[in-house]
DODO-25838 format. One record per residue (C-alpha): residue number from 1; x, y, z. Coordinates in steps of 0.25 Angstrom, whole numbers, padded with zeros to 4 digits, always signed. Layout:
<pts>
<pt k="NUM" east="X" north="Y" up="Z"/>
...
</pts>
This chain:
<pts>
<pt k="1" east="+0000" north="+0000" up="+0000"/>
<pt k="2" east="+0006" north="+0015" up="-0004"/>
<pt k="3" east="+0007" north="+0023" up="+0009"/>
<pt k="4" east="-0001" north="+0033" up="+0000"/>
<pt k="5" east="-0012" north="+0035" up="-0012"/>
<pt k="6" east="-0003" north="+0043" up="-0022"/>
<pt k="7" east="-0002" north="+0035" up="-0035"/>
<pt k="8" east="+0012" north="+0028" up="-0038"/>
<pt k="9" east="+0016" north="+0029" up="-0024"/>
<pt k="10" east="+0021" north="+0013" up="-0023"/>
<pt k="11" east="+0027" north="+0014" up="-0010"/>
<pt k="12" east="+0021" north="+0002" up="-0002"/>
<pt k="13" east="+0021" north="+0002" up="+0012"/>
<pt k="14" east="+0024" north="-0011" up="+0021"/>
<pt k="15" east="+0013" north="-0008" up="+0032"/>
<pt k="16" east="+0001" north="-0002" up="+0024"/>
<pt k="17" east="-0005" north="-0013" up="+0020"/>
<pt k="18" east="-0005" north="-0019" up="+0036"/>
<pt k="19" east="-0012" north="-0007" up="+0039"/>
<pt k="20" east="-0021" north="-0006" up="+0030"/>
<pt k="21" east="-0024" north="-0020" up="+0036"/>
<pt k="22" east="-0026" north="-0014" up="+0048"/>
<pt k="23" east="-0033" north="-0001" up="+0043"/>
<pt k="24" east="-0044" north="-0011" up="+0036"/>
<pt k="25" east="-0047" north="-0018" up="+0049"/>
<pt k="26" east="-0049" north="-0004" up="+0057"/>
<pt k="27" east="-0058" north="+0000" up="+0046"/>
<pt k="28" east="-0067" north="-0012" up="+0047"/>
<pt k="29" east="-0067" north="-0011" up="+0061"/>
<pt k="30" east="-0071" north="+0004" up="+0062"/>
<pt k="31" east="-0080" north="+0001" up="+0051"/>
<pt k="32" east="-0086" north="-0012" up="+0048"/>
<pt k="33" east="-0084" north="-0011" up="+0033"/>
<pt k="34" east="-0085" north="-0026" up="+0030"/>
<pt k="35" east="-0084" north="-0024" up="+0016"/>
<pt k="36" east="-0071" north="-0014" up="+0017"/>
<pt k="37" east="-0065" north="-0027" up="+0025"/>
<pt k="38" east="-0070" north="-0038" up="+0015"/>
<pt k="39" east="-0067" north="-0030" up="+0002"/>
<pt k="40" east="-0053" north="-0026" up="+0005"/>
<pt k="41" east="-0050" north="-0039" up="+0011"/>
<pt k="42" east="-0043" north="-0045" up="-0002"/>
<pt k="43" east="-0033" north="-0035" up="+0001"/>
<pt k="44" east="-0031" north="-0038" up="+0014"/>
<pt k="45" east="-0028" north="-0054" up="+0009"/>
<pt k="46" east="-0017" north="-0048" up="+0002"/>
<pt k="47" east="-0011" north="-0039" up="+0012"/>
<pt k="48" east="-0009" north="-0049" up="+0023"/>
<pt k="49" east="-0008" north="-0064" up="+0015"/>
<pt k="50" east="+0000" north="-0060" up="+0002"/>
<pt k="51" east="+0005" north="-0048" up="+0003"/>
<pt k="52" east="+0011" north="-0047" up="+0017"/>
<pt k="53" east="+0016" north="-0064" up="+0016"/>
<pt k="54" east="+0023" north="-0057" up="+0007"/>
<pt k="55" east="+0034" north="-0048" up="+0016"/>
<pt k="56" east="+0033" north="-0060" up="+0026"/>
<pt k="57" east="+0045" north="-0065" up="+0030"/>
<pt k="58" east="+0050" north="-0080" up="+0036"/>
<pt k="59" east="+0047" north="-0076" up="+0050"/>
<pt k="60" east="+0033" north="-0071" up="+0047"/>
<pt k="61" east="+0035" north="-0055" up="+0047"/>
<pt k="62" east="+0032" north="-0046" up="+0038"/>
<pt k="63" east="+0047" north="-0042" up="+0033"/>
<pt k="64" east="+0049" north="-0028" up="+0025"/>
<pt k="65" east="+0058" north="-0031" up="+0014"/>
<pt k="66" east="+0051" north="-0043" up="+0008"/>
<pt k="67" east="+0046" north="-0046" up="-0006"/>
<pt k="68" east="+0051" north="-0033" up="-0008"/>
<pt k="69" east="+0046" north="-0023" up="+0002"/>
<pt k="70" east="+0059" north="-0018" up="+0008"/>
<pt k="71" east="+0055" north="-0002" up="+0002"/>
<pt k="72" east="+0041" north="-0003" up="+0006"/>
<pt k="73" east="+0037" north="+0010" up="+0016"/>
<pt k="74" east="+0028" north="+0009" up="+0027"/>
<pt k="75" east="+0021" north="+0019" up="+0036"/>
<pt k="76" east="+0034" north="+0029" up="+0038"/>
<pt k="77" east="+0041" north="+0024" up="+0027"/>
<pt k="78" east="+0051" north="+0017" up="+0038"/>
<pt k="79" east="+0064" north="+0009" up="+0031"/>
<pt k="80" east="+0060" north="-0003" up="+0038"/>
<pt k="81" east="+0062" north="-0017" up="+0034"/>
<pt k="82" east="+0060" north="-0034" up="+0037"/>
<pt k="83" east="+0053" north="-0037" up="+0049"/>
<pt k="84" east="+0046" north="-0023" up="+0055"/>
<pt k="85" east="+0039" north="-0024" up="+0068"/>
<pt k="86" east="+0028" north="-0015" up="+0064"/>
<pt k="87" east="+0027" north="-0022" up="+0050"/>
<pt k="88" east="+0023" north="-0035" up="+0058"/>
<pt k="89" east="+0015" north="-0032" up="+0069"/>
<pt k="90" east="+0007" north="-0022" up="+0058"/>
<pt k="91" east="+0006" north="-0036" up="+0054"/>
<pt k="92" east="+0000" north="-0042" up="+0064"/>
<pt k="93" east="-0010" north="-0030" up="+0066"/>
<pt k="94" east="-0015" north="-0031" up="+0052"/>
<pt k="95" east="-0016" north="-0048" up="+0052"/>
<pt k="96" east="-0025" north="-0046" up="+0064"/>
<pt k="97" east="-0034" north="-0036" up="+0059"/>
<pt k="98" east="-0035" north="-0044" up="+0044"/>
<pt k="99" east="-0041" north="-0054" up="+0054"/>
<pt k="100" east="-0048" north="-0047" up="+0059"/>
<pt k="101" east="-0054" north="-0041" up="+0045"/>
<pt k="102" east="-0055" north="-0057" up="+0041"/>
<pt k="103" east="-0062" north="-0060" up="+0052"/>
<pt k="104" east="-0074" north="-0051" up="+0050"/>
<pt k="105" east="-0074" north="-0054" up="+0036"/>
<pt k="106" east="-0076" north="-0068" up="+0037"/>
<pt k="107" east="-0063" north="-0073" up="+0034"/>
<pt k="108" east="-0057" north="-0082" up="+0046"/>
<pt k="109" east="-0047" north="-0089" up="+0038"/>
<pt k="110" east="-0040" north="-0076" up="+0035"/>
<pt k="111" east="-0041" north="-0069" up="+0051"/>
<pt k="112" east="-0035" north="-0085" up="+0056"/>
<pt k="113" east="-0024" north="-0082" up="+0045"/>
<pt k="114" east="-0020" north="-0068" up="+0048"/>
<pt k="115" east="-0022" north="-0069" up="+0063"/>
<pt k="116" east="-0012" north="-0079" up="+0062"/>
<pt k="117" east="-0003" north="-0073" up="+0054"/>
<pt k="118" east="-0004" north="-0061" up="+0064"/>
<pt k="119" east="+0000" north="-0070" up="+0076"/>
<pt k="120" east="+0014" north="-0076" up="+0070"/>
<pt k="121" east="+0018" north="-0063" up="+0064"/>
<pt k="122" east="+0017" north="-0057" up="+0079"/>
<pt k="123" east="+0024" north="-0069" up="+0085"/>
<pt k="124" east="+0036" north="-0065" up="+0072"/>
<pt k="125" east="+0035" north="-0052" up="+0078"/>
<pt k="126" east="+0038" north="-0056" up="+0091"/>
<pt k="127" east="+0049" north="-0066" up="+0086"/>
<pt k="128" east="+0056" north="-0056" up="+0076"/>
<pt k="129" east="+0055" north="-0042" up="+0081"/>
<pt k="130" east="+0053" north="-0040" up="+0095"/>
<pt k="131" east="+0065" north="-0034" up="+0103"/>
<pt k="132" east="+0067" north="-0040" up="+0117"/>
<pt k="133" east="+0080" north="-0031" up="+0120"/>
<pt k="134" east="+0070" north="-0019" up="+0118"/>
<pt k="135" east="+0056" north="-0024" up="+0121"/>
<pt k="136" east="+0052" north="-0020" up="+0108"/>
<pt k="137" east="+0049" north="-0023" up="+0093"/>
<pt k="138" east="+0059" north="-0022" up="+0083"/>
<pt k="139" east="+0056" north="-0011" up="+0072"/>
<pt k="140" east="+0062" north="-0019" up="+0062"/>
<pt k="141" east="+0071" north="-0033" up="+0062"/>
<pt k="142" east="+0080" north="-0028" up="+0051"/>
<pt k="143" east="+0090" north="-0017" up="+0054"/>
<pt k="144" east="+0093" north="-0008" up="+0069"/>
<pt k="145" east="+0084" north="-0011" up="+0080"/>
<pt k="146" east="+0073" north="-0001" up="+0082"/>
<pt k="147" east="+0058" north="-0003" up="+0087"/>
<pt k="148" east="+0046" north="+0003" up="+0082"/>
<pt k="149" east="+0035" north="+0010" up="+0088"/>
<pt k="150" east="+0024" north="+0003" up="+0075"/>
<pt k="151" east="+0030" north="-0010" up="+0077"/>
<pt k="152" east="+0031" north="-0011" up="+0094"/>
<pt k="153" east="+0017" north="-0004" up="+0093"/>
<pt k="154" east="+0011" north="-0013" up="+0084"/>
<pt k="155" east="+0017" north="-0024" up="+0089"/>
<pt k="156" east="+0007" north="-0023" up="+0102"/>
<pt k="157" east="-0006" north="-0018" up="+0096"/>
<pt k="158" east="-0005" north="-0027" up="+0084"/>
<pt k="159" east="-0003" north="-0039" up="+0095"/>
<pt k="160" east="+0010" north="-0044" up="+0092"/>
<pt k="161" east="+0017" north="-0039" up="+0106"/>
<pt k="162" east="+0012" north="-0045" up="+0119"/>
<pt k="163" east="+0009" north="-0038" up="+0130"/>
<pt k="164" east="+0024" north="-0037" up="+0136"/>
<pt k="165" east="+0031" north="-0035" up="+0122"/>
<pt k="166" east="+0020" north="-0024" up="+0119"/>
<pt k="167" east="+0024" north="-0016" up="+0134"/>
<pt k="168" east="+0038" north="-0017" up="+0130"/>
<pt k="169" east="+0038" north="-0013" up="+0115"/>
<pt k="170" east="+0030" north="-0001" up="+0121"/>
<pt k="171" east="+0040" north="+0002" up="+0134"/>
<pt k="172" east="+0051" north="+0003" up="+0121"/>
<pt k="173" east="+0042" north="+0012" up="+0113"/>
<pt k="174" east="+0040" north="+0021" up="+0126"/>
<pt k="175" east="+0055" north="+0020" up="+0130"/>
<pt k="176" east="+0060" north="+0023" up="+0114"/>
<pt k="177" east="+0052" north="+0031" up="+0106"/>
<pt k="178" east="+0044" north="+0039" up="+0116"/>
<pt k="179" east="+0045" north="+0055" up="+0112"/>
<pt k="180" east="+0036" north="+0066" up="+0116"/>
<pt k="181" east="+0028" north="+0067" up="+0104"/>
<pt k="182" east="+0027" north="+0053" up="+0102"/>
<pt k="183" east="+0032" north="+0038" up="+0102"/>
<pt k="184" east="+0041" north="+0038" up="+0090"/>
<pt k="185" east="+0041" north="+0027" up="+0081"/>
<pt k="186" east="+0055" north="+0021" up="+0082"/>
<pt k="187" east="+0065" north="+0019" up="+0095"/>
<pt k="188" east="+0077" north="+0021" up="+0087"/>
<pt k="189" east="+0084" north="+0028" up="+0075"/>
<pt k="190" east="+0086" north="+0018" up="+0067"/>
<pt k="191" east="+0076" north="+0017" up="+0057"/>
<pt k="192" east="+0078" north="+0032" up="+0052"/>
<pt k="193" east="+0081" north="+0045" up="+0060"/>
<pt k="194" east="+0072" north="+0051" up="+0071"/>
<pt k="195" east="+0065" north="+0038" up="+0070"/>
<pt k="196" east="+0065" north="+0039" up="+0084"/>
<pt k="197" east="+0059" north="+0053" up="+0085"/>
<pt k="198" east="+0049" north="+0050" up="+0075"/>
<pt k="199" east="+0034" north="+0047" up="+0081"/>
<pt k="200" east="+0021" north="+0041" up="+0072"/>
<pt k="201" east="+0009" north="+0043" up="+0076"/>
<pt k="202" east="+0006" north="+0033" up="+0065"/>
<pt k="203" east="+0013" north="+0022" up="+0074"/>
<pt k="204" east="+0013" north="+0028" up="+0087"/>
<pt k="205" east="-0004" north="+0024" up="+0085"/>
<pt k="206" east="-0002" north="+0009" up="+0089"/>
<pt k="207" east="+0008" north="+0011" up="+0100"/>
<pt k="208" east="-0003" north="+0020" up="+0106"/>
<pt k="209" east="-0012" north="+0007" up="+0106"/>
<pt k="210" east="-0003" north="-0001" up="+0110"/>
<pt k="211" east="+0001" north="+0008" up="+0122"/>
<pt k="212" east="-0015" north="+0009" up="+0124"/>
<pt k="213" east="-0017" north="-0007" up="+0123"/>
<pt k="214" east="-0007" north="-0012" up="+0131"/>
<pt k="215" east="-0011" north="-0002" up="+0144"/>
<pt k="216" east="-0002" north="+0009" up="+0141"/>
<pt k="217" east="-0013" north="+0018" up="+0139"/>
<pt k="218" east="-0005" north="+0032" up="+0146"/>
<pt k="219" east="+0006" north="+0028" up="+0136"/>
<pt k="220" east="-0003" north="+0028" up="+0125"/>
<pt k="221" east="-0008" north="+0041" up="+0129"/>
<pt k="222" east="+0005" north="+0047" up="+0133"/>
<pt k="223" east="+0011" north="+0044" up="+0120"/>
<pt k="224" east="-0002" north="+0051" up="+0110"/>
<pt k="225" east="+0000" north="+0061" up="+0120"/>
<pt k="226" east="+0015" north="+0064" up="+0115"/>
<pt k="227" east="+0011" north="+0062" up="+0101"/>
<pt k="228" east="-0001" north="+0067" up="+0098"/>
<pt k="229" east="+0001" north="+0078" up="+0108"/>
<pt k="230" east="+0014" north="+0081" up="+0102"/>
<pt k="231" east="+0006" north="+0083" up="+0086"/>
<pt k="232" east="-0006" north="+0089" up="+0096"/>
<pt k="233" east="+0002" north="+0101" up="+0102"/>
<pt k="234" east="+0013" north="+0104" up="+0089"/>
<pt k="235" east="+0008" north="+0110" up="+0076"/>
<pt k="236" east="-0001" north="+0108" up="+0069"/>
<pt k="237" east="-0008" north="+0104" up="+0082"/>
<pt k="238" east="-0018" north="+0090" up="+0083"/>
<pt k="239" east="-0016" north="+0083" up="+0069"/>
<pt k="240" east="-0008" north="+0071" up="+0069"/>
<pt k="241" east="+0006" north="+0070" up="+0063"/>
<pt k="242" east="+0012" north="+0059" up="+0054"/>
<pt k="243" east="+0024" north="+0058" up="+0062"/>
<pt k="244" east="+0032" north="+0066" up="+0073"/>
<pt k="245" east="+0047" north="+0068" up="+0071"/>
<pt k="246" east="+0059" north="+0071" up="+0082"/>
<pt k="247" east="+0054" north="+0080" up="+0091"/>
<pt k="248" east="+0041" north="+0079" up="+0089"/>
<pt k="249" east="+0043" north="+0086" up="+0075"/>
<pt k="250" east="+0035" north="+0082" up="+0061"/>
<pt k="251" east="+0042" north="+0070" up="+0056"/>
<pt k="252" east="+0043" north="+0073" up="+0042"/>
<pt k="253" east="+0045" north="+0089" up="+0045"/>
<pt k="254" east="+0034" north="+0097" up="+0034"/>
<pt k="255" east="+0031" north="+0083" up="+0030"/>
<pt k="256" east="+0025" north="+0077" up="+0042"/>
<pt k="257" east="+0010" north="+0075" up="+0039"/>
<pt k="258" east="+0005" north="+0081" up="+0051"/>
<pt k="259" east="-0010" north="+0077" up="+0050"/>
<pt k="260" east="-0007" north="+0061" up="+0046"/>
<pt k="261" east="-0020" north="+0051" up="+0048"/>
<pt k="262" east="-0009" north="+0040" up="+0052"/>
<pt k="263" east="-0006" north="+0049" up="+0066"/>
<pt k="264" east="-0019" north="+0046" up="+0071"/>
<pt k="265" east="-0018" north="+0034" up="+0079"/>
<pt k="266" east="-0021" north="+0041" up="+0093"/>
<pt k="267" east="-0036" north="+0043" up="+0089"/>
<pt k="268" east="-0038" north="+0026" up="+0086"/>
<pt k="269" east="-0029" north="+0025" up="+0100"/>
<pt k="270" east="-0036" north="+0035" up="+0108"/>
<pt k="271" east="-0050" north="+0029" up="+0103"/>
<pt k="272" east="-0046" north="+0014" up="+0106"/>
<pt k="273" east="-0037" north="+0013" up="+0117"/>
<pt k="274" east="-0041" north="+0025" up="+0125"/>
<pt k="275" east="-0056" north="+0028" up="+0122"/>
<pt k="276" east="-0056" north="+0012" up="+0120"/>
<pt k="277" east="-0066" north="+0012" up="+0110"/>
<pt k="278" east="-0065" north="+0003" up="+0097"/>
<pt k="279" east="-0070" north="-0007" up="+0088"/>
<pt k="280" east="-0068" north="-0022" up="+0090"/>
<pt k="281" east="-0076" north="-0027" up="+0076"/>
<pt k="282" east="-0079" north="-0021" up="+0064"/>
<pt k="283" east="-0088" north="-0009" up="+0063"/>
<pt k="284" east="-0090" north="-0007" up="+0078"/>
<pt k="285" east="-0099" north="-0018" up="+0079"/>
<pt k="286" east="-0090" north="-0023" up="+0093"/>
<pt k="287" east="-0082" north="-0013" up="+0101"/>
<pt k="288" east="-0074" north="-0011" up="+0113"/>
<pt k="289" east="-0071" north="+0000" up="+0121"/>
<pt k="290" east="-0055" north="-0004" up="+0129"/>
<pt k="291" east="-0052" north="+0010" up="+0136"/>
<pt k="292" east="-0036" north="+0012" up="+0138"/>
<pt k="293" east="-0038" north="+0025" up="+0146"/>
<pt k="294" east="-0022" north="+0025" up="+0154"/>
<pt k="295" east="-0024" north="+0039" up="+0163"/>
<pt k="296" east="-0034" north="+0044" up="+0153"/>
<pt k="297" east="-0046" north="+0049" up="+0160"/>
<pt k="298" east="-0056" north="+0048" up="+0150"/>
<pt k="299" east="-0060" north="+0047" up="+0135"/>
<pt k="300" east="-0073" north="+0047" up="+0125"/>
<pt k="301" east="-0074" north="+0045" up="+0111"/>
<pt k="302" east="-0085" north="+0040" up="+0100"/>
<pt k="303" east="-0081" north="+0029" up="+0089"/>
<pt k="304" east="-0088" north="+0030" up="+0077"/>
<pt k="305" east="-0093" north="+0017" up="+0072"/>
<pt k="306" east="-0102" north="+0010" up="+0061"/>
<pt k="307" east="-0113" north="+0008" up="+0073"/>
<pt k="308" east="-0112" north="+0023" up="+0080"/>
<pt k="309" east="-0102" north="+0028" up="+0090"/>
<pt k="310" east="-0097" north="+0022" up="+0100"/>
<pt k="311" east="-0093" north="+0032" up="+0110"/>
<pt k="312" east="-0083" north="+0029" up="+0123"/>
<pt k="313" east="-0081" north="+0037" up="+0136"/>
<pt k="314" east="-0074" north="+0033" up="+0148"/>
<pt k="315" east="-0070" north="+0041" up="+0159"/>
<pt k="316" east="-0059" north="+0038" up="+0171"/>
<pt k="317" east="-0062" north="+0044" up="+0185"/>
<pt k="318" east="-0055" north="+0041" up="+0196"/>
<pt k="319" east="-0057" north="+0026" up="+0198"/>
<pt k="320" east="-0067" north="+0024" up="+0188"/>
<pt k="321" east="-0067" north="+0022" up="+0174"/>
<pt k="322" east="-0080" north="+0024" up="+0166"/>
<pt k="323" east="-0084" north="+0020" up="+0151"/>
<pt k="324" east="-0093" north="+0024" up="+0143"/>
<pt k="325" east="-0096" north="+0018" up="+0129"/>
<pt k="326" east="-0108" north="+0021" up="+0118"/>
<pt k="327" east="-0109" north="+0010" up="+0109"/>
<pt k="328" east="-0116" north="+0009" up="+0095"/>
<pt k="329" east="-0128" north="+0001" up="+0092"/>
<pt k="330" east="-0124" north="-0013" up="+0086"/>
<pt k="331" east="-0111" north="-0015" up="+0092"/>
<pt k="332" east="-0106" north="-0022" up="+0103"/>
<pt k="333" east="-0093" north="-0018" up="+0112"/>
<pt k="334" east="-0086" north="-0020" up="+0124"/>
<pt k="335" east="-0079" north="-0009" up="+0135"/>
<pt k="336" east="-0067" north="-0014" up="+0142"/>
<pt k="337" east="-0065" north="-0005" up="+0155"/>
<pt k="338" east="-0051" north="-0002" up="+0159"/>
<pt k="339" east="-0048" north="-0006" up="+0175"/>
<pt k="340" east="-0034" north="-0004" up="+0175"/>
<pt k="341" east="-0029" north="-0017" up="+0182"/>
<pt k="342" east="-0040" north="-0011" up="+0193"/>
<pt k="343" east="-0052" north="-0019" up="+0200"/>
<pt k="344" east="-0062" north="-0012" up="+0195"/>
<pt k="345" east="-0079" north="-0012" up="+0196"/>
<pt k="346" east="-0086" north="-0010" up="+0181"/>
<pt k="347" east="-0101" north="-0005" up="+0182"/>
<pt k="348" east="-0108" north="-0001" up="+0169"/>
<pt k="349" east="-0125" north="+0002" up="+0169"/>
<pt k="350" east="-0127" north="+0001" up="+0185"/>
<pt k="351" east="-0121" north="-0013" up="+0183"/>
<pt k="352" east="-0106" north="-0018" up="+0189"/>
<pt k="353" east="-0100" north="-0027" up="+0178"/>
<pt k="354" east="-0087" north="-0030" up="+0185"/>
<pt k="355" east="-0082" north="-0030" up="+0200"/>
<pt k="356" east="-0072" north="-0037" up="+0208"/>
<pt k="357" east="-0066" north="-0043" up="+0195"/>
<pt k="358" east="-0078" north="-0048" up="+0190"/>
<pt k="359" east="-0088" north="-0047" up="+0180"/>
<pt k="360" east="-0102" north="-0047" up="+0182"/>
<pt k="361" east="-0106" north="-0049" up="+0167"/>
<pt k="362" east="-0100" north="-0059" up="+0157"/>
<pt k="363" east="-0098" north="-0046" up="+0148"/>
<pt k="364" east="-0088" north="-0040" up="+0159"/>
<pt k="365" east="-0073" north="-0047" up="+0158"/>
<pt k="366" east="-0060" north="-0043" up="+0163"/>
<pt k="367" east="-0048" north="-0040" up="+0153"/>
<pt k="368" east="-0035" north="-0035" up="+0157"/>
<pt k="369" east="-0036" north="-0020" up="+0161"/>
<pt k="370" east="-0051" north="-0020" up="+0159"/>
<pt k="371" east="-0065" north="-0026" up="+0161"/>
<pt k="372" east="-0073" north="-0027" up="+0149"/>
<pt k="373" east="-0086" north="-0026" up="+0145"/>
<pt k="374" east="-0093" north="-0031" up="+0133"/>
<pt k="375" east="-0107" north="-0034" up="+0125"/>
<pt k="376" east="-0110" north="-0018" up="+0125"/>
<pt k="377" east="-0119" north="-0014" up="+0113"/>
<pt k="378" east="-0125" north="-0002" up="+0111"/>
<pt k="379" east="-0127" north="+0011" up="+0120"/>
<pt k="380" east="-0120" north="+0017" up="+0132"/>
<pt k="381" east="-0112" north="+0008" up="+0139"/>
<pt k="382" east="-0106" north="+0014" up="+0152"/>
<pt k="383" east="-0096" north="+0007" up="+0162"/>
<pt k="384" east="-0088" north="+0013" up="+0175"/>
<pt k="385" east="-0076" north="+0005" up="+0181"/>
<pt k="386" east="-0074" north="+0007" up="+0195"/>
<pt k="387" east="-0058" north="+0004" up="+0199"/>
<pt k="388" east="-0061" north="-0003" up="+0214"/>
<pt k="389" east="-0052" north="+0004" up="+0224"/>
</pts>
């Protein structure tokens, strides 16, 4: 895929074509447009079972330089080649939600396939490119060592990290690349000069959701802070740059695009993981609402969907925690109610669904962090959680 619609331009780019993977199941799920999903889904055959085999290499990775792809660009144009972190665990993201497309299309034997492949290109991940002298993912296993914010950050929200390789890859991002405008992009100089002054908001969007998924919430927050509030407070003021240089300067000097669609990430981040609110199958017909609040004392918003709005509000007071959700007719969801690692009491409609670490209906069950709620339909759905003292 050309990184853009100008006519003759055959610069084909490594990554695209996994995004658009990506890109395709979002819309779906945003959306419900079955016949998007099923008409474009020869396309997708092709992206992921000929085309991708293609630049596989012996130990299952995608490796850039095969079959003849050694000058193909990717989302910065980065000189990077053979097994990259962020080209396989981009991977694994785009297998899982092809599956996921494949499932709601009817076609199982595909979703079995790709889920599969999703699972033994992680495990190569794990084999080849982590890096147990610094707790992280290798950028690249060709040339100098370096580690990348895309591939560490997709690494965890794709999946491919467990739970105690995800807190280290992100302790090195904190320790390495942390600047005040921003997380920048690479640990090191190697790749090219400044690139570790250099911050995309493009890539900085996943590590958000990792920071929020994995119960770094203030982290998450402290780092849109730096650099959102860097673009926010410089001029022109409230658009979102393409990228921010050393110093907190424009990357690419007059160049730098300074109201870029790819910067956006913190709205998706701030409606998912701290509002909480998203869709969990196409078109809204199930949602959930998973609140990641950290010190945050409150936060509303309304999603459109195909069904009406589904509006959130949830307010944090002292010991107590209240949630508010306004769901669609025809749709079903569930609300996860943060408790902190706290005993908590839940009440919602004069009723007390949990106390004492138990549940007093069969929809109610614990999860790590929260207590969950679920088989809500329509209308105004309102629950408070009471930490016991």
């Amino acid at each position: 895929m050309p990184p853009a619609s100008i006519n003759n331009y055959t610069l084909p780019l490594f990554d695209y074509p996994l995004w658009w993977v990506t890109c395709s199941w979002d819309y779906l799920l945003y959306t419900g447009d079955r016949d998007y999903a099923a008409r474009y889904y020869p396309q997708l055959l092709k992206v992921l079972d000929t085309w991708y085999p293609s630049v596989t290499d012996d130990a299952g990775l995608l490796n850039k330089g095969l079959n003849g792809t050694a000058g193909y660009g990717d989302y910065a144009f980065l000189g990077r080649t053979g097994r990259v972190t962020y080209y396989n665990a981009n991977y694994v993201q785009a297998l899982g939600d092809a599956a996921r497309i494949a499932v709601h299309l009817g076609h199982a034997g595909d979703a079995q396939r790709w889920q599969e492949r999703a699972k033994k290109v992680a495990q190569a991940i794990n084999t080849h490119l982590w890096d147990e002298s610094a707790g992280a993912y290798l950028d690249s296993a060709t040339g100098a060592v370096r580690h990348a914010q895309d591939g560490n950050a997709i690494a965890i929200t794709s999946g491919v990290a467990d739970s105690e390789r995800a807190a280290a890859a992100l302790a090195h991002l904190d320790k390495t690349t942390k600047r005040r405008y921003g997380n920048a992009f690479m640990d090191n100089d190697t790749l090219f000069g400044g690139a570790s002054q250099r911050v995309y908001a493009f890539t900085s969007y996943p590590e958000l959701v990792a920071r929020f998924e994995t119960g770094l919430a203030d982290s998450a927050i402290d780092q849109i802070k730096r650099t959102y509030g860097w673009m926010d407070s410089h001029d022109p003021g409230i658009t979102q740059w393409e990228g921010i240089g050393p110093d907190g300067s424009l990357y690419e000097d007059a160049y730098t695009s300074m109201a870029h669609g790819w910067s956006t990430g913190v709205l998706p981040a701030l409606t998912h993981q701290l509002l909480g609110a998203k869709p969990t199958s196409p078109g809204y017909a199930t949602w959930e609402v998973r609140p990641h609040p950290g010190s945050v004392n409150w936060a509303q918003g309304e999603l459109p969907t195909p069904k009406g709005p589904l509006g959130v509000e949830w307010v944090r007071k002292g010991a107590t925690f209240t949630l508010t959700v306004r769901a669609p007719r025809g749709t079903l969801g569930a609300v996860a109610l943060p408790t902190n690692g706290h005993r908590v009491t839940v009440y919602s409609g004069g009723r007390t669904l949990w106390k004492n670490g138990r549940a007093t209906t069969s929809a109610v069950r614990p999860e790590a962090g929260y207590v969950t709620v679920s088989v809500l339909d329509q209308g105004t759905h309102r629950f408070t959680v009471v930490r016991e003292s």
